[in-house]
C-alpha positions as CSV (number, residue, x, y, z in Angstrom):
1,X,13.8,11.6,6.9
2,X,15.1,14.7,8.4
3,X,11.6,16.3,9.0
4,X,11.2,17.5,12.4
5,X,9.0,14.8,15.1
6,X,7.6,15.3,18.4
7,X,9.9,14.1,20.9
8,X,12.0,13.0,17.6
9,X,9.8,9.7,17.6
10,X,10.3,9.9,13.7
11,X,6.4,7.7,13.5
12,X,6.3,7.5,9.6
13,X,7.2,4.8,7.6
14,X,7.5,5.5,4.0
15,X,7.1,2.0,1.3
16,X,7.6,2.8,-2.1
17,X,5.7,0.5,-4.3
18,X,6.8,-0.2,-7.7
19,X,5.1,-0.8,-11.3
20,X,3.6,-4.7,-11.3
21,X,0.7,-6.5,-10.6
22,X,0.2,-5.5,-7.1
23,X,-0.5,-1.6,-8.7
24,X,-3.9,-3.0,-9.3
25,X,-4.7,-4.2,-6.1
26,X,-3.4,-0.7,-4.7
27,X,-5.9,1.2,-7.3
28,X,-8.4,-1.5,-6.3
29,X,-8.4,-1.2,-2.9
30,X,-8.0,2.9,-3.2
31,X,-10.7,3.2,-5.4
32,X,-13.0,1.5,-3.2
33,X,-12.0,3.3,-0.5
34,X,-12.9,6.7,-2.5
35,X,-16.1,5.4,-3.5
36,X,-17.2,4.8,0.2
37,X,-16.2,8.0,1.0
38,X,-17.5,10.0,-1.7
39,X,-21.0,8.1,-1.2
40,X,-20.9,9.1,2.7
41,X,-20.1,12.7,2.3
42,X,-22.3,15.5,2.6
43,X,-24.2,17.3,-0.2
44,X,-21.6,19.9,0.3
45,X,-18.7,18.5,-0.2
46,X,-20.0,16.0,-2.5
47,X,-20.4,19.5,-4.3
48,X,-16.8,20.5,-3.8
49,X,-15.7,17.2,-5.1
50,X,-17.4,18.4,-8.7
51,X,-16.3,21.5,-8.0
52,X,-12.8,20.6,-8.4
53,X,-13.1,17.6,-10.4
54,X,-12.4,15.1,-7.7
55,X,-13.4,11.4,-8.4
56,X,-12.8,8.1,-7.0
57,X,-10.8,7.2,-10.1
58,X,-7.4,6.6,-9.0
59,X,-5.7,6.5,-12.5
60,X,-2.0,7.7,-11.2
61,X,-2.3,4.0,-9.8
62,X,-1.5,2.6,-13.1
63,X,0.1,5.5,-14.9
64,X,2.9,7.1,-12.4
65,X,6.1,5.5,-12.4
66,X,6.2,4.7,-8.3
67,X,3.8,5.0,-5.5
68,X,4.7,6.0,-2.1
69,X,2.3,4.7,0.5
70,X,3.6,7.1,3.8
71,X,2.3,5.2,7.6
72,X,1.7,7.3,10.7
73,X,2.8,4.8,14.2
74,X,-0.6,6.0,16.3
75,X,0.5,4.6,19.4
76,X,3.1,7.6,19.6
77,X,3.1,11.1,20.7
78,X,2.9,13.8,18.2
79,X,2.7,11.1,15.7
80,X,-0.2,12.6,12.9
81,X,1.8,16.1,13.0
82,X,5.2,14.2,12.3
83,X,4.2,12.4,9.6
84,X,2.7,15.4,7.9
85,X,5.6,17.3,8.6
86,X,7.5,14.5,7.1
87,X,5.5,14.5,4.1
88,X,5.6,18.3,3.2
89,X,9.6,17.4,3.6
90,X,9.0,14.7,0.9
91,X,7.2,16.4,-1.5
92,X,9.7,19.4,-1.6
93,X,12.3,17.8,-1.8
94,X,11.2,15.9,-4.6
95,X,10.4,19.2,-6.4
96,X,14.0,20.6,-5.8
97,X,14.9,17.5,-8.2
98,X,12.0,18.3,-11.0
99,X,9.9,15.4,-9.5
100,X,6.3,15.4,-9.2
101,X,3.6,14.3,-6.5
102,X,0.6,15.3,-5.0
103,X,-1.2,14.3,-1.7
104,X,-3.6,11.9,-1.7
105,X,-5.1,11.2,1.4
106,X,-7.2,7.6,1.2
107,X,-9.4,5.9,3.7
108,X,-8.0,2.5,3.6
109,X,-8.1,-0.4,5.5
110,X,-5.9,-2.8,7.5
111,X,-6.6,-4.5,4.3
112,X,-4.2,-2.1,3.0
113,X,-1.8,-2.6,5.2
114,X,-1.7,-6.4,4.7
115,X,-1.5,-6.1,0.7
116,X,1.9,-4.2,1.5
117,X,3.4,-6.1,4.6
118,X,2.8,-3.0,6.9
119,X,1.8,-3.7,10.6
120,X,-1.3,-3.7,11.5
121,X,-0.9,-0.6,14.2
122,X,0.3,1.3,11.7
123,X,-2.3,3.9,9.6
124,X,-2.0,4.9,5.9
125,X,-1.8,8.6,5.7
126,X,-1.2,9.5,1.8
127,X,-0.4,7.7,-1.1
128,X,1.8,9.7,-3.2
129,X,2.3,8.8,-6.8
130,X,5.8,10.1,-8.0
131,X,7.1,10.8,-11.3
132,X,8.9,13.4,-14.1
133,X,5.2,14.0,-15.7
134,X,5.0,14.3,-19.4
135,X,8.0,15.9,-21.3
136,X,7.1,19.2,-22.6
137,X,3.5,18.8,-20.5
138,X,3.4,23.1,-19.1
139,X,2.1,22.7,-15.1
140,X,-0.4,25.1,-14.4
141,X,-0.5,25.5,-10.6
142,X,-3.5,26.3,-9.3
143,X,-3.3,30.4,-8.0
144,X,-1.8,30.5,-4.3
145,X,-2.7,32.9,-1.7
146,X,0.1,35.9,-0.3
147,X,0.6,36.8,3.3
148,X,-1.8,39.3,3.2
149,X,-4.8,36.9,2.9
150,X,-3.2,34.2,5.1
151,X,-1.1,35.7,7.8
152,X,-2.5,37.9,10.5
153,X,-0.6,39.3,13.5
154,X,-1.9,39.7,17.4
155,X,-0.3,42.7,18.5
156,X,0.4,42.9,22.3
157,X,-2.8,43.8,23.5
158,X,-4.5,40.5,21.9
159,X,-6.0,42.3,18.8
160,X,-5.7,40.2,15.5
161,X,-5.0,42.6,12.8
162,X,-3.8,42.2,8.9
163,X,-0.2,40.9,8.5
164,X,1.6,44.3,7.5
165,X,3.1,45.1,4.1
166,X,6.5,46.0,6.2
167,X,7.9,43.7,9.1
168,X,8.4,46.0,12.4
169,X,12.2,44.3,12.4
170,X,14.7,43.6,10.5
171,X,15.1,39.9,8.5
């Protein structure tokens, strides 16, 4: 809740859906949602999507302990880069406490919104399922990019150049 908002708006709205019967509509209506997209995506990404083993199957509906369905106000300012912002917030603070999550961004419908009691105006951005993860289970991040591949600096004449192995100033 203390993520950063344009205008300090703070356009999320964060429902944490518990184990039960309406976990199947959730993976119902996700799964459906997947399917759609995955059918209307292009050769190359359909590609990706095998790539990376990426289905429509939602099982982390059924198996993870809580589901957090995160809503984005559209009729705000700013309000798509707040939630996110909110989001990354989420998710790291839940690591700090040895929970687990992952983005997962569906296309769902107001249909989605009704099943949960959210407003109409508002628009799903991620479900998140949430949880410890199996005990003894070893994670095995995927490898992560350094500076040097990601960061680049525009020196002041305007030319881009690699981000430099030593900062011109002092931390």
């Amino acid at each position: 809740m203390r993520a950063p908002s344009g205008a300090n708006t703070q356009p999320w709205e964060y429902v944490l859906i518990e184990r039960g019967p309406i976990r199947d509509k959730v993976r119902e209506l996700c799964e459906k949602a997947d399917v759609k997209f995955h059918d209307a995506s292009p050769d190359w990404l359909k590609q990706f999507f095998a790539d990376h083993e990426i289905t429509p199957v939602k099982e982390f509906a059924d198996t993870a302990p809580y589901l957090v369905a995160v809503f984005g106000r559209r009729d705000l300012p700013f309000w798509l880069q707040s939630v996110w912002l909110s989001v990354a917030n989420f998710i790291t603070a839940l690591e700090l406490e040895g929970i687990h999550s992952l983005t997962y961004t569906p296309s769902l419908t107001r249909e989605f919104n009704r099943l949960l009691g959210v407003d109409e105006n508002w628009s799903c951005q991620a479900v998140l399922p949430i949880g410890h993860g199996v005990p003894g289970e070893e994670l095995k991040p995927r490898p992560r990019k350094g500076p040097a591949d990601k960061v680049h600096v525009v020196d002041g004449e305007g030319k881009l150049r690699p981000y430099p192995a030593q900062l011109p100033f002092e931390p």
